[in-house]
ZATORNU-480753 format. One record per residue (C-alpha): x, y, z; residue number from 1; residue in three letters. Coordinates in nm, 4 decimals. Example, Ala and Ser with C-alpha at 12.3 -4.5 7.8 and 13.67 -1.06 7.14 Angstrom:
residues 2
<<1.2300 -0.4500 0.7800> 1 'ALA'>
<<1.3670 -0.1060 0.7140> 2 'SER'>
This chain:
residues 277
<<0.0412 0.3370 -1.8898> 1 'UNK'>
<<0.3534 0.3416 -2.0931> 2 'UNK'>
<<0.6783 0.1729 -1.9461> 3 'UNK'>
<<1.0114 0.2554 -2.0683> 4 'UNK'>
<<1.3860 0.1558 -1.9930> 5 'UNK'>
<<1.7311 0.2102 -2.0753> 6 'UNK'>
<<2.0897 0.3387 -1.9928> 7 'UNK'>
<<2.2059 0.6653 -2.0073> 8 'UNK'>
<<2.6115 0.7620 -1.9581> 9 'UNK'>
<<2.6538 0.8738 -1.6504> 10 'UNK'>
<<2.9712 1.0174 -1.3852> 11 'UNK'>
<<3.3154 0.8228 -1.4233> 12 'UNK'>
<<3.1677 0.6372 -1.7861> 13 'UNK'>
<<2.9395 0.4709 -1.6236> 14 'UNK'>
<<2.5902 0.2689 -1.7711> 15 'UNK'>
<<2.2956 0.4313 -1.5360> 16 'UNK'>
<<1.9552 0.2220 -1.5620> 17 'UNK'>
<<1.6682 0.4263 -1.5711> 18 'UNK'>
<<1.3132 0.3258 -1.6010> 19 'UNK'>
<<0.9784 0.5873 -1.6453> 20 'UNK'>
<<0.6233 0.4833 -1.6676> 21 'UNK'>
<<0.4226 0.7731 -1.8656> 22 'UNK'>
<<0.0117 0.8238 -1.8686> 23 'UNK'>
<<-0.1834 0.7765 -2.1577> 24 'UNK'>
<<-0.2682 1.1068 -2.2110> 25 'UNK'>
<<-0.0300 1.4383 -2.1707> 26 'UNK'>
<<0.1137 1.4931 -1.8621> 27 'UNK'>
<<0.0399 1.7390 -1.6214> 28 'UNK'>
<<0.4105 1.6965 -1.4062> 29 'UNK'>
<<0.6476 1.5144 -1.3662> 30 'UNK'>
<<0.7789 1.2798 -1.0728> 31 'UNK'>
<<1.1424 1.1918 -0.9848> 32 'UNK'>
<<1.2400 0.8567 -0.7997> 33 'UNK'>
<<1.5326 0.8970 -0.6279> 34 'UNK'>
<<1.5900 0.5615 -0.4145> 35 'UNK'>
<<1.7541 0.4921 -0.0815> 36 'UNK'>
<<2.0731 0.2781 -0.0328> 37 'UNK'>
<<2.1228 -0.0939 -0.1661> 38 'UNK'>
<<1.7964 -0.1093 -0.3068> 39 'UNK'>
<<1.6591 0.0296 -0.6809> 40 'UNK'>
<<1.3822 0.2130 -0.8562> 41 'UNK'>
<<1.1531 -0.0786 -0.9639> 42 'UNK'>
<<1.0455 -0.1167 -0.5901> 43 'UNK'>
<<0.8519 0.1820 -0.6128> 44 'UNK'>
<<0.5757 0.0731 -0.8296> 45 'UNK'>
<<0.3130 0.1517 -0.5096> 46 'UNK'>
<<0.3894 0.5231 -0.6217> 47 'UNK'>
<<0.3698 0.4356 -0.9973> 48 'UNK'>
<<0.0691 0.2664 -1.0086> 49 'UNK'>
<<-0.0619 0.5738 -0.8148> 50 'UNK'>
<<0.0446 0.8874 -0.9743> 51 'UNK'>
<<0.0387 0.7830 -1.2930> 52 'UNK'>
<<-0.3243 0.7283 -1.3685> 53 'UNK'>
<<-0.3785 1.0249 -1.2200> 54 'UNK'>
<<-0.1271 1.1716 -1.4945> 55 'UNK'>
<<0.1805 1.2353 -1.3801> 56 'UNK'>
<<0.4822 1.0674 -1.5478> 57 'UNK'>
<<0.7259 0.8992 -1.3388> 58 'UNK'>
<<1.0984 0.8854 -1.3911> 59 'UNK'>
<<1.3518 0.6788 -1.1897> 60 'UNK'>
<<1.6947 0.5394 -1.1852> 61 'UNK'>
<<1.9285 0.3068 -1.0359> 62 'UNK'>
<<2.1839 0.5018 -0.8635> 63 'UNK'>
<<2.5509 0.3792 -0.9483> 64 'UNK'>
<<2.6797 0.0771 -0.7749> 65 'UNK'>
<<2.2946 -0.0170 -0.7349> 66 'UNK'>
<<2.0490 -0.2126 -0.9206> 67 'UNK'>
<<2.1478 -0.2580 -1.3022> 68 'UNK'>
<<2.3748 0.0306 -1.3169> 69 'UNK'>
<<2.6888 -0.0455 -1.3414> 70 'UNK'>
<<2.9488 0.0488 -1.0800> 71 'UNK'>
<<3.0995 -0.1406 -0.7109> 72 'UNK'>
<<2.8262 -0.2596 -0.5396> 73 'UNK'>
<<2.6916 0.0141 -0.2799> 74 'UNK'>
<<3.0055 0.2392 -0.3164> 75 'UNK'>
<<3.0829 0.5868 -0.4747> 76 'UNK'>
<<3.4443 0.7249 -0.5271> 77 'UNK'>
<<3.2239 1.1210 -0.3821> 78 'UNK'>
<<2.8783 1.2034 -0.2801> 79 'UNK'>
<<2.8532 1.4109 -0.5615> 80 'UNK'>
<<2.8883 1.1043 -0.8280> 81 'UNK'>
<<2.4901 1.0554 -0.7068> 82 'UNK'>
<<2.4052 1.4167 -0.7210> 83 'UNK'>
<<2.5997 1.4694 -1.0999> 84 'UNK'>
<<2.4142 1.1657 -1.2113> 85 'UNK'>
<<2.0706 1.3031 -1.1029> 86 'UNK'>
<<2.1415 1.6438 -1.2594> 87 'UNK'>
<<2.1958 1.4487 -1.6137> 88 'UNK'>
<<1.8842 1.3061 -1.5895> 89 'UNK'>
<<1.7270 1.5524 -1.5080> 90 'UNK'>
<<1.7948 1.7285 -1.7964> 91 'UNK'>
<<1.6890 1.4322 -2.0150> 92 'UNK'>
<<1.3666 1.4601 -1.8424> 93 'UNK'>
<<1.3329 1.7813 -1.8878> 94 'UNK'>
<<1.4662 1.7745 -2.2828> 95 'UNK'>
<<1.1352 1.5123 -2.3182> 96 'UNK'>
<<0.8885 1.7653 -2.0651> 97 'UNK'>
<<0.9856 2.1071 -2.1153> 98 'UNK'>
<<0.7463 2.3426 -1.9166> 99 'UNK'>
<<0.6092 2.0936 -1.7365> 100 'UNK'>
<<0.6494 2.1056 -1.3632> 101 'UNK'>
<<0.8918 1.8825 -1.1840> 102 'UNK'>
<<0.9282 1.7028 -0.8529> 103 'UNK'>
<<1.1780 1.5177 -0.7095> 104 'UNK'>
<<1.0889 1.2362 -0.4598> 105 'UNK'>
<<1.3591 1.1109 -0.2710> 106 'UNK'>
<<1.3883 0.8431 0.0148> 107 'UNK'>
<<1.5905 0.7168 0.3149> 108 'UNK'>
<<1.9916 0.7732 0.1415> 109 'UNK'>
<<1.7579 0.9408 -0.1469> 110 'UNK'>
<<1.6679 1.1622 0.0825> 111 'UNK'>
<<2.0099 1.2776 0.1763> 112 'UNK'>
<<2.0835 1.2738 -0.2401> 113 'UNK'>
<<1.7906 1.4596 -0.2680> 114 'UNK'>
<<1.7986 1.7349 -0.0342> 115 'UNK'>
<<2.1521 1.8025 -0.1355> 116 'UNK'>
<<2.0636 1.8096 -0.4970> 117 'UNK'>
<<1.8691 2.0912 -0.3744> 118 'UNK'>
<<2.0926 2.3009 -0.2534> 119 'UNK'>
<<2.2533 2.3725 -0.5988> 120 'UNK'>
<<1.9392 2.2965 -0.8422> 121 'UNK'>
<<1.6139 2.3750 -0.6633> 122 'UNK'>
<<1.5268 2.6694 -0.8871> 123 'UNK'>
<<1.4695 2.4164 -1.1669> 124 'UNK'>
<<1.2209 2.1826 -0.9834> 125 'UNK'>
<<0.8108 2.2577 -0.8400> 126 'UNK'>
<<0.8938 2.0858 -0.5095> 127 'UNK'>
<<1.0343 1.7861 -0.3163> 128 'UNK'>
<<0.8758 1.5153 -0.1269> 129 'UNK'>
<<1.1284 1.3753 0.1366> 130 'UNK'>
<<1.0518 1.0291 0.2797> 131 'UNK'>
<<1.2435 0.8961 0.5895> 132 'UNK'>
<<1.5553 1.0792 0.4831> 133 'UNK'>
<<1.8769 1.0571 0.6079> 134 'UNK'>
<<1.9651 1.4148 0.7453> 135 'UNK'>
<<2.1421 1.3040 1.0969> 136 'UNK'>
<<2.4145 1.1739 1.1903> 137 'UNK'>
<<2.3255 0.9056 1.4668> 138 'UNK'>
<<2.4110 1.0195 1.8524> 139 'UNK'>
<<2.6355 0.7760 1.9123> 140 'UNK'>
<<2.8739 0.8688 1.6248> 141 'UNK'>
<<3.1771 1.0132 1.8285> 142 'UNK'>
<<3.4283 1.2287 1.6491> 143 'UNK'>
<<3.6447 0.9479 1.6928> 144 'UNK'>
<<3.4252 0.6909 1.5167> 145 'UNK'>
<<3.4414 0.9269 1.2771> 146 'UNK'>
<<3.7686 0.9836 1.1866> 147 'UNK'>
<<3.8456 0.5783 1.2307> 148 'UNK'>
<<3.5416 0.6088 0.9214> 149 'UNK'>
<<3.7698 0.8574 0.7275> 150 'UNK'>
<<4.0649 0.6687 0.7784> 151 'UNK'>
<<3.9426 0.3395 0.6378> 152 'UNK'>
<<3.7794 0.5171 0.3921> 153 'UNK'>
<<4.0800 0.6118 0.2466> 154 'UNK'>
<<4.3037 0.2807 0.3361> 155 'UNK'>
<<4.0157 0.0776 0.2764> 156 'UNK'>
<<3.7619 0.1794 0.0769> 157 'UNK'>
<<3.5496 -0.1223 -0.0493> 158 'UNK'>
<<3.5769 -0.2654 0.3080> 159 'UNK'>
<<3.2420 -0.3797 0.4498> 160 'UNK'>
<<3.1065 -0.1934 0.7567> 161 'UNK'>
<<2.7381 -0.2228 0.8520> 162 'UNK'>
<<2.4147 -0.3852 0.6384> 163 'UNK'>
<<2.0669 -0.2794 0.5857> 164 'UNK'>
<<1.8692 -0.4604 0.8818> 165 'UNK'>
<<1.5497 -0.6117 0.6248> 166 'UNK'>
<<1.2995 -0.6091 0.8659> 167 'UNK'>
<<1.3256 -0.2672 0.9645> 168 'UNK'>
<<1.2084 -0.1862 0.6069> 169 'UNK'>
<<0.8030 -0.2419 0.6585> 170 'UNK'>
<<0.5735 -0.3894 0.9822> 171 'UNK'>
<<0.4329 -0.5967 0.5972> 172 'UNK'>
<<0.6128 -0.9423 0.6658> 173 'UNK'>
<<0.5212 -0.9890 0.2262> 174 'UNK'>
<<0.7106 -0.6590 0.1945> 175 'UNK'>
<<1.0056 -0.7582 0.3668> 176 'UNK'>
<<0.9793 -1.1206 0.1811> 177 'UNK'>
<<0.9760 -0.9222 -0.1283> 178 'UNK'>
<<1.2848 -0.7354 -0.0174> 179 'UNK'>
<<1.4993 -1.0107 0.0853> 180 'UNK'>
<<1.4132 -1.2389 -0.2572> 181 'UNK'>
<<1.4615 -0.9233 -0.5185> 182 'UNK'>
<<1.8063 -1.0454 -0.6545> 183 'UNK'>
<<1.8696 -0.6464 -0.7638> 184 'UNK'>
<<1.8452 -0.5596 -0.3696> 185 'UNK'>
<<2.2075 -0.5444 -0.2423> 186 'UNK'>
<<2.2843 -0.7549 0.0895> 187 'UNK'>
<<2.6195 -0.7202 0.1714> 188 'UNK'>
<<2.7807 -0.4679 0.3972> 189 'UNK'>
<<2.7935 -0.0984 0.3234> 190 'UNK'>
<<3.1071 0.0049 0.2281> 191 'UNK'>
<<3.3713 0.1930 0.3917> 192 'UNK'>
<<3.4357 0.5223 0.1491> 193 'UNK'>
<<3.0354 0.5298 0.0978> 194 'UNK'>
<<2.9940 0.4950 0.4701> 195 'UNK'>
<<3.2454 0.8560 0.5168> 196 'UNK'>
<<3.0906 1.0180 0.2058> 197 'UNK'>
<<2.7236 1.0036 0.3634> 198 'UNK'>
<<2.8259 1.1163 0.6744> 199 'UNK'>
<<2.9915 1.4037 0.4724> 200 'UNK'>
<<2.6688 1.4753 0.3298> 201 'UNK'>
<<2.4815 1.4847 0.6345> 202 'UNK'>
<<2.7085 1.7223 0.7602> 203 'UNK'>
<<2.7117 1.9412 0.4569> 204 'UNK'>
<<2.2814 1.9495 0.4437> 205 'UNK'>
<<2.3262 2.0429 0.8149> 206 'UNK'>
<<2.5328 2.3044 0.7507> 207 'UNK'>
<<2.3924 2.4574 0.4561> 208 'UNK'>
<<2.0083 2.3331 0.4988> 209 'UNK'>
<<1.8576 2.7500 0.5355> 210 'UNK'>
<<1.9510 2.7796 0.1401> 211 'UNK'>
<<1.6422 2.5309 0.1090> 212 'UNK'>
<<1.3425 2.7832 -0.0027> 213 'UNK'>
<<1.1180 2.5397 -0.2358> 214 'UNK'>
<<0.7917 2.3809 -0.1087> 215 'UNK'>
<<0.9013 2.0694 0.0532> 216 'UNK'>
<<0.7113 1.8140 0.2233> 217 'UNK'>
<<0.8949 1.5572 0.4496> 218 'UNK'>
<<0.6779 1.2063 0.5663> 219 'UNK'>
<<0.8260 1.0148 0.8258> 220 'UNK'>
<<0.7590 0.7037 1.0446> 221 'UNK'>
<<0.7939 0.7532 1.4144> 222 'UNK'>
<<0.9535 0.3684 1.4331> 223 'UNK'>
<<1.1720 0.4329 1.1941> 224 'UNK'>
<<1.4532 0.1369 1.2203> 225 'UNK'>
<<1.7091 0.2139 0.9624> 226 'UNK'>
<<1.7223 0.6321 1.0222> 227 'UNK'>
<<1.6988 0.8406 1.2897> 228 'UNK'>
<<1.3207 0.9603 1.2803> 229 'UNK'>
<<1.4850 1.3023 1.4291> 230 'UNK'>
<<1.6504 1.3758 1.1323> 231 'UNK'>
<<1.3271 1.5041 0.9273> 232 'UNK'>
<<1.2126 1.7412 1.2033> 233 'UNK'>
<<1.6121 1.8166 1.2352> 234 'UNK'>
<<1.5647 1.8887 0.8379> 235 'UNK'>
<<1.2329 2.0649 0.8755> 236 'UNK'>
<<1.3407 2.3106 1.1355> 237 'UNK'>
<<1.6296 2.4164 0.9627> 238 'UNK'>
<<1.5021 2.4827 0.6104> 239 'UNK'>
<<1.3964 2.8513 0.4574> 240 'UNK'>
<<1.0793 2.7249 0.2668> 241 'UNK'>
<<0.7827 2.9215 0.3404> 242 'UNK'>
<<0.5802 2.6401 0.1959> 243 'UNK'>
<<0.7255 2.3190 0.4115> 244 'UNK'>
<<0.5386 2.0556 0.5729> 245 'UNK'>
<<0.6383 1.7663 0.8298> 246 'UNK'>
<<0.3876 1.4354 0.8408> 247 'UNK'>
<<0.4967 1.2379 1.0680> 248 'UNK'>
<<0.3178 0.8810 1.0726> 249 'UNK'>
<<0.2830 0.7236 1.4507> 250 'UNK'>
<<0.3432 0.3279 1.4301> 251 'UNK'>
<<0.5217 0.3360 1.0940> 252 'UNK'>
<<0.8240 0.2093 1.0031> 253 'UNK'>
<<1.1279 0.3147 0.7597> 254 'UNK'>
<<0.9402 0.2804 0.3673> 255 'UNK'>
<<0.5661 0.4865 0.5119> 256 'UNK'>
<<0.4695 0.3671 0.1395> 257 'UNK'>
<<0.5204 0.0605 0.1686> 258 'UNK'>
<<0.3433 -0.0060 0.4951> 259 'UNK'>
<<-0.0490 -0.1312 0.5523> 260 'UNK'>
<<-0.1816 0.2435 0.5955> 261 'UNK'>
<<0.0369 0.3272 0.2136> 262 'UNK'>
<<-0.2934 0.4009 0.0640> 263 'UNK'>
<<-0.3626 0.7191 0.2935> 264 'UNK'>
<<0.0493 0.8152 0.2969> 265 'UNK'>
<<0.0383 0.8093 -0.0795> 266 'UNK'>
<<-0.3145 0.9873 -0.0477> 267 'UNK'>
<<-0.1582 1.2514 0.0941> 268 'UNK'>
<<0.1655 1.3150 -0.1104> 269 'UNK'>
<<-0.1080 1.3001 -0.3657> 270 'UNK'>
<<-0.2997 1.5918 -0.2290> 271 'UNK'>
<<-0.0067 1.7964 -0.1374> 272 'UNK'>
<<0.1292 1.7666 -0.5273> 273 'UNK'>
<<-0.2025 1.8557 -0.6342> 274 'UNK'>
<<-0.1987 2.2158 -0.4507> 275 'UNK'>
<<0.1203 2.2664 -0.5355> 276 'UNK'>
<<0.0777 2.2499 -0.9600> 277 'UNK'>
């Protein structure tokens, strides 16, 4: 395969990493990495070294304030600063694959970026794959908790509130190693403003989830740690797609591709892709 990386300009002037790994040959679609909070696109070479011998080309970036983008460590002045930046890279992609069908894979807080991307672009894209994404806000989020979110949101913004919990990522003790060590995976606390712009999300997917009509597929670990598992069949129920399908793996945790039974989640995504072209 053919690796390739760079920076394109992204919202507010900012440098946006990007990586894609292409097949040999000509593609037959292409695949969009959109990655889940504090972490980067270069841990998803499981689905890399999958899909691309199998010729799809696979795109990916680091979404600002993540990885080697540039930008506050996990923190985004609007939800729509991840969305914006997808959209221009999309169009990149699609400026070096025109015609070619296009998916958009998006996980945990990419997810949440995904499925809202959706609501304004999905015409352009074949499908979405949704893996352990974000679509509910957790029961016991009061409306007060809330607002106390808002409010130091806006009077403290970079504040720190709550971390990822590492070992909630995998039940594969190398994979959470791996986690912990990679010096591009963010360890500190969420912060305050992205905190109250996620939540914002959530509630704007919820609200606006029956435009959804594109085949979508959602996989999902029933032990999921670091979401609420309900969320996907939350998402599921409330989409319009004709074409939608909920695989929901018993045992699993948060990343279902990066866990011992990957080969058969991957497997799968693979299969449902291949109908789907």
């Amino acid at each position: 395969m053919e690796h390739r990386d760079g920076f394109f300009a992204g919202v507010r002037d900012s440098a946006i990493y990007y990586q894609c790994w292409q097949p040999e040959t000509e593609c037959k679609a292409v695949l969009i990495i959109v990655h889940g909070l504090a972490e980067h696109c270069g841990r998803y070479m499981n689905v890399v070294n999958h899909f691309v011998p199998l010729g799809y080309a696979v795109y990916g970036l680091d979404h600002i304030g993540h990885g080697k983008s540039e930008g506050t460590r996990v923190y985004v002045e609007r939800f729509t600063d991840y969305t914006d930046t997808l959209k221009l890279y999309f169009d990149l992609i699609r400026l070096e694959h025109p015609g070619k069908p296009v998916f958009l894979i998006g996980h945990s807080m990419g997810g949440l970026i995904g499925a809202v991307y959706l609501l304004e672009h999905q015409y352009e894209l074949a499908g979405a794959v949704l893996s352990g994404p974000l679509a509910k806000v957790p029961d016991n989020t009061s409306p007060a908790i809330l607002f106390v979110g808002k409010l130091l949101s806006t009077l403290l913004p970079k504040a720190g509130l709550l971390g990822v919990a590492a070992e909630g990522v995998s039940r594969d003790p190398a994979v959470v190693q791996a986690y912990v060590n990679d010096p591009l995976v963010y360890t500190g606390k969420t912060t305050a403003r992205l905190a109250a712009e996620l939540m914002g999300a959530v509630q704007r997917l919820n609200a606006q989830a029956a435009t959804i009509t594109l085949p979508l597929l959602i996989v999902q670990g029933s032990e999921d740690k670091l979401v609420d598992p309900a969320g996907a069949k939350l998402l599921y129920d409330a989409v319009s797609s004709t074409d939608k399908t909920l695989n929901v793996y018993e045992g699993l945790y948060h990343e279902v591709c990066n866990e011992p039974e990957c080969e058969q989640v991957l497997d799968e995504i693979e299969a449902w892709l291949e109908q789907r072209l």
